[in-house]
N, C-alpha and C positions, 0 to 999 in steps of 0.2 A: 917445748913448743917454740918452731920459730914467728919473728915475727913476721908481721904481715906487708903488704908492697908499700900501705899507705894508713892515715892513721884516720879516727873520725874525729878527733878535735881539734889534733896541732901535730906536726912534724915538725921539731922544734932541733933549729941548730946548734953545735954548739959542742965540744972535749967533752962533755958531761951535763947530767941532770940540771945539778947545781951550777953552773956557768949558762947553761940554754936558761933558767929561770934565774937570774941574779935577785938576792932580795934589797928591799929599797930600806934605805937606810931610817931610823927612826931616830928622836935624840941619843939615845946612849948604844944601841946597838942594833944589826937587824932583825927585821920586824921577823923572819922567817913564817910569811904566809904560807897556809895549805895552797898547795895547787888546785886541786877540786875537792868539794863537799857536796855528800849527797845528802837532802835533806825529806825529813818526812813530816805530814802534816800534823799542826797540834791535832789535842783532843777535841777543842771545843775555836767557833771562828774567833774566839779572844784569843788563846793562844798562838805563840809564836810556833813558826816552824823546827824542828829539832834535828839537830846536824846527826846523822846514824851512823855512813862511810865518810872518813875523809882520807884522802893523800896527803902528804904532810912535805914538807918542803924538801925533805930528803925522796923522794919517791915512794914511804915507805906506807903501804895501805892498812889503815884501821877498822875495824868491825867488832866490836862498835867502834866509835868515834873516840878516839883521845885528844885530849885537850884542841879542840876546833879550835881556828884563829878565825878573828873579827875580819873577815875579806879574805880571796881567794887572790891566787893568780890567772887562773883560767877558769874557772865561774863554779857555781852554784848548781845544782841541779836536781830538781823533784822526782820526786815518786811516791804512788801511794801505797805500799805495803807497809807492813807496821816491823816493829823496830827486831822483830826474831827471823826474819827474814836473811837467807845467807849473802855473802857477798857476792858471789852470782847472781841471784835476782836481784840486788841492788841495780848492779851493772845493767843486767837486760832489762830492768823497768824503766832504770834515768837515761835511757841511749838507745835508739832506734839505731840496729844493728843488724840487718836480715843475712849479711853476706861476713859476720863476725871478724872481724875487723878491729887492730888493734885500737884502744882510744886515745892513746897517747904515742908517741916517738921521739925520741932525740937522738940527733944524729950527727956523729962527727965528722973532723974533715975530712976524713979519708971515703966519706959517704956510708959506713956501717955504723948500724944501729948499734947503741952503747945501752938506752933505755928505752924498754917498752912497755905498755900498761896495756894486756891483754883484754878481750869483750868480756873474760869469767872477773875480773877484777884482777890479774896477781901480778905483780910487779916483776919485770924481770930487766936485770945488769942493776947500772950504776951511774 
């Protein structure tokens, strides 16, 4: 699949993933935030929300969720299906996307796209 003209969250510049999202440095190393997490609601309104997909600082997509990190780099984002739901519906519940469209981009100098994060969720380059 190629990608698409334009992205729905960020067209981010940059030789690479990892260079378009630098991570900030914490005391002994860096913090390497998820990029995005999708979250789904507790069971009950005491409970907290529960991270289901996340992108992980390398581009690289989980379903479920491995080890979320405390803050994203590019945000958060709800849905209500419950946590057996594929990463496809993940994607089409957290992101109004009628004309499918990639969610993610980074794009180097040479203006080709090096990483994209498709509407079904799947990560594609580097």
């Amino acid at each position: 699949m190629a990608a698409t003209p334009t992205a729905v969250l960020a067209q981010m510049f940059g030789p690479t993933l990892k260079l378009a999202f630098p991570q900030l440095p914490s005391q002994a190393s860096a913090q390497n935030l998820d990029l995005i997490q999708i979250t789904i609601p507790g069971s009950n309104p005491s409970n907290l929300p529960t991270v289901a997909v996340n992108v992980d600082w390398t581009g690289a997509v989980h379903n479920p969720a491995v080890a979320p990190t405390d803050g994203t780099r590019i945000g958060v984002f709800q849905t209500l299906l419950t946590s057996s739901a594929t990463t496809a519906q993940f994607f089409a519940s957290a992101f109004s996307n009628p004309s499918n469209l990639d969610i993610l981009q980074c794009i180097n100098l040479g203006g080709n796209i090096s990483y994209w994060l498709d509407y079904l969720g799947v990560a594609h380059g580097a």
